[in-house]
LUMVEX-570926 format. One record per residue (C-alpha): x, y, z; residue number from 1. Coordinates in Angstrom, 3 decimals, padded with zeros to 6 digits. Last residue first. Layout:
residues N
X,Y,Z,NUM;
...
END
This chain:
residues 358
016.783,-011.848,-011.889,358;
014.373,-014.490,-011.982,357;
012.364,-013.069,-009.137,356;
008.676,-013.061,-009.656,355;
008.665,-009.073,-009.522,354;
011.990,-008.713,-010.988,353;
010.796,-010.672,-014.528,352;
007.209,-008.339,-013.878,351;
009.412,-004.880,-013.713,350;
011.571,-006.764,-016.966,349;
008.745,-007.232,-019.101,348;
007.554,-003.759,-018.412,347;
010.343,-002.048,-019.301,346;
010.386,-003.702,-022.711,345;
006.636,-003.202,-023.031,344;
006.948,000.323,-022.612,343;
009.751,000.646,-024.606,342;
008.261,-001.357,-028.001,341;
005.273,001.187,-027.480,340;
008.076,003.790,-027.547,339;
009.100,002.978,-030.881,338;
005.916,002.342,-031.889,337;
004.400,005.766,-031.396,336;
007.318,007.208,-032.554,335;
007.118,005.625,-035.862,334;
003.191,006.525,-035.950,333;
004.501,010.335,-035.078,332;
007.109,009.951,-038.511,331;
004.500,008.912,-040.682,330;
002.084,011.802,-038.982,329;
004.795,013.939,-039.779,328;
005.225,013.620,-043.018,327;
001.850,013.338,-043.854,326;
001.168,016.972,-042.217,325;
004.230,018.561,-044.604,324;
007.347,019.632,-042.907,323;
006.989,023.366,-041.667,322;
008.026,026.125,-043.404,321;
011.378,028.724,-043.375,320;
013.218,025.692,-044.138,319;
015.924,026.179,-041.199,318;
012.602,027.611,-038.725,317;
010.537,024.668,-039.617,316;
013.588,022.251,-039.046,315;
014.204,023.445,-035.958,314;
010.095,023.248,-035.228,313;
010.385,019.593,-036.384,312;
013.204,018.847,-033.666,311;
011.191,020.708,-031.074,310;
008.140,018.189,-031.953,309;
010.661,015.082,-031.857,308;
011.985,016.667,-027.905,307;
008.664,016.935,-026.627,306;
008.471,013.386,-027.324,305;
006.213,011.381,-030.101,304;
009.058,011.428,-032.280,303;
012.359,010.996,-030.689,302;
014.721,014.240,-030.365,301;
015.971,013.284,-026.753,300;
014.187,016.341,-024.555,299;
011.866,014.472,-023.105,298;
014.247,012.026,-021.622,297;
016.089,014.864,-019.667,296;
013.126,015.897,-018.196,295;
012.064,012.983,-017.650,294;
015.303,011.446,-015.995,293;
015.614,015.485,-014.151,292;
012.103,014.617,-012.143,291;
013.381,011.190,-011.398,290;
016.272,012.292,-009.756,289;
014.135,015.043,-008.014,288;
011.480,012.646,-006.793,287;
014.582,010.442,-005.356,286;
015.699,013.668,-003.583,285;
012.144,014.181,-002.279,284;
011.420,010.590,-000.608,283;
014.806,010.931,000.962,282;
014.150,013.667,002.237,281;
010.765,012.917,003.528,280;
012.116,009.421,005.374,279;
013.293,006.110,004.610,278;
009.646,004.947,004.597,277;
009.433,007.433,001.457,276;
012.057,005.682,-000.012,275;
011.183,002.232,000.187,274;
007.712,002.973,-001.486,273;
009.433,005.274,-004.297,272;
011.491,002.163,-004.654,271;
009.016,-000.234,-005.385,270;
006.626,002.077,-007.077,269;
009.725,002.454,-009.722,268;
010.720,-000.734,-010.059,267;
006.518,-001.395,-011.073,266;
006.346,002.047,-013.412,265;
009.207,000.776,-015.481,264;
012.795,-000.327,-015.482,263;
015.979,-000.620,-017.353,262;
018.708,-003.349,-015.710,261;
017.983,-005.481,-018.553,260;
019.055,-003.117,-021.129,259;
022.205,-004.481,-019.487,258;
025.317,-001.417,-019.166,257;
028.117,-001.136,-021.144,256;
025.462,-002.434,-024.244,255;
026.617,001.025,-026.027,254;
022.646,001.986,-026.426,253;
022.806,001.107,-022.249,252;
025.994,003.265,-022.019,251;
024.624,006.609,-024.364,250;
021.207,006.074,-021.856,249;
023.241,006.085,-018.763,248;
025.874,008.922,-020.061,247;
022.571,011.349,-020.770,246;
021.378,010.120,-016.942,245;
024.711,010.682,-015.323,244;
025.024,014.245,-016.935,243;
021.482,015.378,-016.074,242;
021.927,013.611,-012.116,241;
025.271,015.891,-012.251,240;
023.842,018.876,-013.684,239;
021.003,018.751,-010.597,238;
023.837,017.933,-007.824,237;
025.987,021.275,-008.979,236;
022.394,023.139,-009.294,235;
021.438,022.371,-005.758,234;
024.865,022.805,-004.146,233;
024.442,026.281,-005.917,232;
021.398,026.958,-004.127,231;
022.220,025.849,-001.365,230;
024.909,027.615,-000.873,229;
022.892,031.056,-002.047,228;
020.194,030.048,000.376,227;
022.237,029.489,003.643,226;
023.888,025.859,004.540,225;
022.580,023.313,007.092,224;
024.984,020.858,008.085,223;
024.421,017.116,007.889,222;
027.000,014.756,009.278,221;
027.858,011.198,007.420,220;
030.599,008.954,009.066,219;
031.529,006.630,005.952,218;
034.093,004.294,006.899,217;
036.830,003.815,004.759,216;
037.641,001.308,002.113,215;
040.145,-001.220,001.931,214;
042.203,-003.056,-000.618,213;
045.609,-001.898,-000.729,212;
045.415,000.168,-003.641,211;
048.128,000.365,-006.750,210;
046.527,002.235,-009.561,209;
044.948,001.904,-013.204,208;
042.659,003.269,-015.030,207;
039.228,004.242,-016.552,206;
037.991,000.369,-016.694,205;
034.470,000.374,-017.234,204;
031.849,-001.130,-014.674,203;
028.880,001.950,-015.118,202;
030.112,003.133,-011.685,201;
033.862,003.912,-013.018,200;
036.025,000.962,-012.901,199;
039.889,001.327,-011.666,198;
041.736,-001.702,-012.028,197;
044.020,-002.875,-009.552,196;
048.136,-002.998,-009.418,195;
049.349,-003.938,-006.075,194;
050.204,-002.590,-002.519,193;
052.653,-003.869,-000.314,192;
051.634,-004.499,003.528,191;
054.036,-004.314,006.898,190;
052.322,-004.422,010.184,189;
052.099,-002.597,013.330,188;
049.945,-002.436,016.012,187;
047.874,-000.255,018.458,186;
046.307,-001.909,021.029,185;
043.008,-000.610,022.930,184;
040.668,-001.539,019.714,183;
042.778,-002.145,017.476,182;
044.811,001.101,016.532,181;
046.393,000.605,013.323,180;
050.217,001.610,012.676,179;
051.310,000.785,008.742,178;
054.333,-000.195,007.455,177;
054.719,-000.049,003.203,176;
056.546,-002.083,001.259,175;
057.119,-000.951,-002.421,174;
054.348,-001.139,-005.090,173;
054.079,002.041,-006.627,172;
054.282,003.306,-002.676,171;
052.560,006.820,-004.642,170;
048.981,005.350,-004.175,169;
049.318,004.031,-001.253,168;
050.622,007.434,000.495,167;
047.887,008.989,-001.291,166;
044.825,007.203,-000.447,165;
046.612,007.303,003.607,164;
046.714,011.151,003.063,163;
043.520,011.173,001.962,162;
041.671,009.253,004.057,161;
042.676,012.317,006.663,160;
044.520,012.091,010.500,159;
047.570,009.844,008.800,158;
050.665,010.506,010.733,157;
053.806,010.156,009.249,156;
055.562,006.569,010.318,155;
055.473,004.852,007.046,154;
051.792,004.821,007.633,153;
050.436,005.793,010.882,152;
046.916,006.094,012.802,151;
044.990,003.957,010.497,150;
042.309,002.686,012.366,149;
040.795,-001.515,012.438,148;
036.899,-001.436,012.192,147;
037.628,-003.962,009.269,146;
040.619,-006.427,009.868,145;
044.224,-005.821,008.350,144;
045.964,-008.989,008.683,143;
048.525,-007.953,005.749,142;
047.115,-011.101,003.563,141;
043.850,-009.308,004.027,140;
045.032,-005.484,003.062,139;
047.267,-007.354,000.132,138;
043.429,-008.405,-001.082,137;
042.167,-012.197,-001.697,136;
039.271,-010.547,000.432,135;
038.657,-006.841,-000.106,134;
038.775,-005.606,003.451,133;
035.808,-003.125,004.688,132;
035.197,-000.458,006.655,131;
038.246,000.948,008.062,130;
038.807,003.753,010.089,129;
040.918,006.764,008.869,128;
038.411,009.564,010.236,127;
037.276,013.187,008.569,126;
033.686,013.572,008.490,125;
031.748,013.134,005.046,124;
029.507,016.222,004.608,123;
025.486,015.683,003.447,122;
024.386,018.753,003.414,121;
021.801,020.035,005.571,120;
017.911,019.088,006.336,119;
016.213,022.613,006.073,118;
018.739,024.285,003.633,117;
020.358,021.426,001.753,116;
016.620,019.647,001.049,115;
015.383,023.233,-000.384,114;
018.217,023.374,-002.891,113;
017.518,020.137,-004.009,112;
013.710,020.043,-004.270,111;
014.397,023.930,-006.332,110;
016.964,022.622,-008.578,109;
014.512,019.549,-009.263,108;
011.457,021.501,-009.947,107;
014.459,023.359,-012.397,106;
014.523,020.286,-014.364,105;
011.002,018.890,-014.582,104;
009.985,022.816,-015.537,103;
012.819,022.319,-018.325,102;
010.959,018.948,-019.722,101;
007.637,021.271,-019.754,100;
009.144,024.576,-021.171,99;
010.527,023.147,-024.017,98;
007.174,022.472,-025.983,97;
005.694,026.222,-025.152,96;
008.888,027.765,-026.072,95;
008.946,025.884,-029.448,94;
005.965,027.008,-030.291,93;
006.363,030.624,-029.436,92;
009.797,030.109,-031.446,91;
007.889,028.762,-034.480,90;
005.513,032.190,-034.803,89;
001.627,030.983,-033.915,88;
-000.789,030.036,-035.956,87;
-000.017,026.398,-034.644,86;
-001.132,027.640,-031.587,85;
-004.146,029.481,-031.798,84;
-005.353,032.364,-029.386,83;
-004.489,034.868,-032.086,82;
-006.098,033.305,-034.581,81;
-009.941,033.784,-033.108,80;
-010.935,036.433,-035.099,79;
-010.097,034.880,-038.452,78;
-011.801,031.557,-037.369,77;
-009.931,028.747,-037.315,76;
-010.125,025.560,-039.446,75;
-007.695,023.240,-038.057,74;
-004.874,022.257,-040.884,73;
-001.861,021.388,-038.704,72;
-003.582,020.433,-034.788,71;
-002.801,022.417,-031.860,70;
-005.351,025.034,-032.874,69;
-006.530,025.689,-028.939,68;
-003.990,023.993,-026.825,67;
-004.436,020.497,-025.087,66;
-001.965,020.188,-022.199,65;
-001.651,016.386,-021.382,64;
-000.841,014.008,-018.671,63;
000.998,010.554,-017.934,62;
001.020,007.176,-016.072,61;
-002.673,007.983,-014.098,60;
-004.748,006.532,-016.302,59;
-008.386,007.775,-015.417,58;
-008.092,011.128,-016.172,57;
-007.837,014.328,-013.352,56;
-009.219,017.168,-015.535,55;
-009.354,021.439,-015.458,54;
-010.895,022.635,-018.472,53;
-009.712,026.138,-020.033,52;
-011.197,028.915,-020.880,51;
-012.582,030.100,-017.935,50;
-012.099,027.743,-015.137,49;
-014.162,024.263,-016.553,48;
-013.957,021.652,-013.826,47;
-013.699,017.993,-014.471,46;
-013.170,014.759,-012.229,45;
-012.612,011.236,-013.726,44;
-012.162,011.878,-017.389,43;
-011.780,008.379,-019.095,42;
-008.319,008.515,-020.749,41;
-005.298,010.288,-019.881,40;
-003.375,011.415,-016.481,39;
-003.289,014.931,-015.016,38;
-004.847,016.690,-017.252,37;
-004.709,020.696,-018.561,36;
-007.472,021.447,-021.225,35;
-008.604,024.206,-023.561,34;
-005.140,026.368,-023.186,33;
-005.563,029.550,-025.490,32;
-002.615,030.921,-026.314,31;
-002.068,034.243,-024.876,30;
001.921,034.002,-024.695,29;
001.911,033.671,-020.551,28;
-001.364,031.069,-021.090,27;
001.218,028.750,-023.416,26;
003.823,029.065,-020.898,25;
002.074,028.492,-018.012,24;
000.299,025.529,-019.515,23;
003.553,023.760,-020.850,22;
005.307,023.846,-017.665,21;
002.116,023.260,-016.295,20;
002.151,020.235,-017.866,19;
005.972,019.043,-016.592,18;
005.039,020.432,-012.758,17;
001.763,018.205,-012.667,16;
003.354,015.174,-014.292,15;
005.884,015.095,-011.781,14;
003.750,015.744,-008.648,13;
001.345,013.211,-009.673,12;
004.173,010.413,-009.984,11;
004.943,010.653,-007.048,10;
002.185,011.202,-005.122,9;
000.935,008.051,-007.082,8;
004.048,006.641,-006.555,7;
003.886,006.941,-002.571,6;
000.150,006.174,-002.432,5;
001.250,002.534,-004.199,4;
004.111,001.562,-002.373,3;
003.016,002.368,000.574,2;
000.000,000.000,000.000,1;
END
């Protein structure tokens, strides 16, 4: 039952800020907006607000903006061209069709920043204890046990991970004695580092260096920062998620990472449920990752997307017209299924999870 209130908040909340992105945009350049819904299909509840008609749909895995003269060819009254869209110079258009992925990104901004001023940033605190011991690793052959501290290597003192990282690093193989406290006995031994493989989080080898086999404990403190820290910590964590999810996609089309491993509405109900008995923060930041993943998704230039439609308004504005309607209702029925294919992919491999065969 968590699970299910926790993506429908979800999941509301994210279609809600990408359609008003369009909505606002369209209503702040005086085209007329005829309906904003949350969800498609059978219309569930309905209010009519001036213009525009105000739904909640029966399907709740998407939303829509209709706009007045939306459609290539609508006959529209002289008077009434104004308030129509596809009457409407290209960059209007375009504006209206980018603002709903970039209303998913800066929702995120904003979650971010507002996490790192009334929770805190996360900040690692300095400390040399161990965590874990590869095993098969020099660190295990040494005798080096987790919960074990590093209080000297090669007899300098070693208050920072970093120093002890570096000291490793720079051995390039040679012996190297190291103090640990142990509980209330501090002892020495002699290790020698070798040659490992550096793999970035998507498994790839980006190097090479000589490690020891150990990993430090992660002591977390959160410290609340002002607006303007925030604020930036905000946008450096935002272009990160946008950067890891562009490098995702490029690694799964790449076959780096298992198509496999993609999800759909089911993984993502799972883990909205675990995350929102984790705590509100934790419930937010994960509605902020997935905020920027459909933002960022929307943008890709595939039919059907808001980033196919601002592909055929480029085009519009390099050919000084737009492609003809047959052309792009062959290209739409592409996109259709193209992303048909998706959904059932994803699908298939939520219900292969759910009965456990992976």
């Amino acid at each position: 039952m968590t699970s299910i209130v926790s993506f429908i908040i979800l999941l509301g909340v994210l279609i809600f800020v990408h359609e008003f992105g369009h909505f606002i945009t369209a209503k702040l350049l005086k085209i007329k907006v005829l309906k904003f819904s949350l969800g498609f299909g059978p219309k569930l509840i309905a209010r009519q607000w001036g213009e525009t008609e105000y739904l909640i749909s029966a399907l709740p895995l998407g939303g829509y903006v209709k706009l007045f003269g939306e459609q290539p060819g609508e006959t529209i009254a002289p008077a009434e061209l104004r308030g129509s869209f596809s009457h409407r110079p290209v960059w209007h258009r375009f504006l209206v069709v980018l603002a709903g992925p970039m209303f998913n990104l800066l929702f995120a901004l904003i979650v971010f920043s507002f996490i790192y001023t009334v929770a805190g940033i996360p900040e690692p605190l300095p400390g040399t204890t161990i965590a874990t011991v590869n095993t098969s690793s020099p660190a295990a052959a040494a005798g080096i046990k987790p919960g074990d501290t590093i209080t000297m290597v090669n007899g300098r003192p070693t208050l920072k991970w970093a120093a002890v990282s570096r000291i490793i690093r720079q051995s390039e193989g040679a012996p190297i004695t190291i103090t640990l406290q142990r509980g209330n006995k501090s002892i020495q031994i002699k290790a020698q580092a070798k040659i490992s493989e550096i793999k970035n989080i998507f498994g790839e080898v980006v190097g090479k260096r000589y490690l020891l086999g150990i990993s430090k404990k992660q002591d977390i403190v959160y410290k609340r920062k002002g607006i303007i820290t925030a604020w930036r910590a905000g946008l450096t964590q935002t272009w990160s998620y946008i950067y890891l999810t562009v490098m995702t996609l490029v690694k799964v089309l790449q076959r780096v990472v298992p198509a496999s491993d993609m999800g759909g509405p089911i993984m993502i109900a799972n883990m909205a449920g675990q995350q929102f008995q984790a705590g509100w923060n934790s419930f937010l930041s994960f509605m902020a990752v997935l905020s920027i993943n459909l933002g960022v998704i929307n943008l890709f230039p595939l039919p059907i997307l808001d980033g196919g439609h601002l592909t055929f308004f480029v085009i519009e504005a390099i050919r000084k017209k737009p492609l003809t309607i047959s052309a792009q209702e062959i290209i739409q029925q592409i996109g259709i299924i193209l992303l048909g294919t998706l959904m059932v992919f994803v699908f298939y491999n939520d219900i292969i999870r759910l009965l456990g065969h992976t």
